[in-house]
KOLZAVO-774405 format. One line per field, with one value per residue (C-alpha): residue in one letter; x, y, z; residue number from 1. Coordinates in steps of 0.25 Angstrom, whole numbers, plus 5000, padded with zeros to 4 digits. Layout:
<rs>
residuo = (a,...)
east = (X,...)
north = (Y,...)
up = (Z,...)
num = (NUM,...)
</rs>
This chain:
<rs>
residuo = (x,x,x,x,x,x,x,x,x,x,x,x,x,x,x,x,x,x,x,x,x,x,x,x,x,x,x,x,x,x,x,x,x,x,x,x,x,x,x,x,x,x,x,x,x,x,x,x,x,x,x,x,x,x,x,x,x,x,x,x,x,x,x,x,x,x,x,x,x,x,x,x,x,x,x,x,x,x,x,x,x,x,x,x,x,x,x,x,x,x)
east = (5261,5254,5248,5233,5238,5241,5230,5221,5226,5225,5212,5208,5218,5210,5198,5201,5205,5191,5185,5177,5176,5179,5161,5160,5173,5167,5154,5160,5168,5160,5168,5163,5168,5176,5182,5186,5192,5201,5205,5211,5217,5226,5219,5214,5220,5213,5211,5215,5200,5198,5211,5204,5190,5197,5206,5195,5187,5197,5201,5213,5224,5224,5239,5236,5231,5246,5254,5260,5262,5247,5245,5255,5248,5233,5240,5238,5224,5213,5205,5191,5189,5184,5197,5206,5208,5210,5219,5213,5222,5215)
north = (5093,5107,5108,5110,5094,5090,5096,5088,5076,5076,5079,5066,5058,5062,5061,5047,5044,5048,5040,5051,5052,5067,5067,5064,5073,5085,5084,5084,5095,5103,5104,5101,5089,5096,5105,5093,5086,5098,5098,5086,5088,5098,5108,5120,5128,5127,5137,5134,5132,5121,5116,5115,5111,5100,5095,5097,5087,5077,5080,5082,5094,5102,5101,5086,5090,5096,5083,5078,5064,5061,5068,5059,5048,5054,5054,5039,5040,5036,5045,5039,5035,5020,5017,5016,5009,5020,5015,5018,5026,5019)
up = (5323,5326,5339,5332,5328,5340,5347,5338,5338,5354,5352,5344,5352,5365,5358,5354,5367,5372,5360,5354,5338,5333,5335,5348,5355,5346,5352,5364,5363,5354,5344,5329,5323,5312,5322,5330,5318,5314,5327,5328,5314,5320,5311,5319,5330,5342,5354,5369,5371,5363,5368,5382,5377,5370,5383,5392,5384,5385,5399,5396,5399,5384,5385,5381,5368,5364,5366,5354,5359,5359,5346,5338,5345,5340,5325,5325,5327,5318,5311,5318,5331,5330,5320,5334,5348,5358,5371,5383,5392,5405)
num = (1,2,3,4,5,6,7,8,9,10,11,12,13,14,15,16,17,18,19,20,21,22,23,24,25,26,27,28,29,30,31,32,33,34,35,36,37,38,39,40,41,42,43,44,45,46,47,48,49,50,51,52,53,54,55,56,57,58,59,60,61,62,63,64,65,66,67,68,69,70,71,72,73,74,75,76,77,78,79,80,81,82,83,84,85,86,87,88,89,90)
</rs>
């Protein structure tokens, strides 16, 4: 995996975690949806800013959003949000 993929797929894996659809966490961040969705396809390089802008709306150190384990784990995710039980991590 290239690091733009793994960055991506945390991205939808927090995003899921957080129960957002690719609307609601683009709203949030001010991202446009089709910004958001090349994103998490691992398909654009982002800058160090957006790598913060994105932890910080997950509350969550930027460091997290390079670990492979959670990556692989975010590959076995559907496509839509409603298709999938999310474990609470509580």
């Amino acid at each position: 995996m290239t690091l733009p993929e793994i960055i991506g797929l945390n991205v939808k894996w927090y995003r899921y975690q957080n129960r957002m659809t690719q609307k609601e966490y683009a709203n949030k961040i001010k991202f446009k949806i089709a910004y958001l969705s090349i994103v998490e396809s691992g398909k654009v390089n982002l800058t160090c800013k957006n790598i913060s802008l994105l932890a910080k709306s997950f509350h969550i150190p930027p460091e997290l959003l390079l670990n492979e384990k959670t990556a692989k784990l975010a590959k076995g995710l559907p496509i839509r949000l409603g298709r999938c039980k999310i474990r609470d991590n509580k």
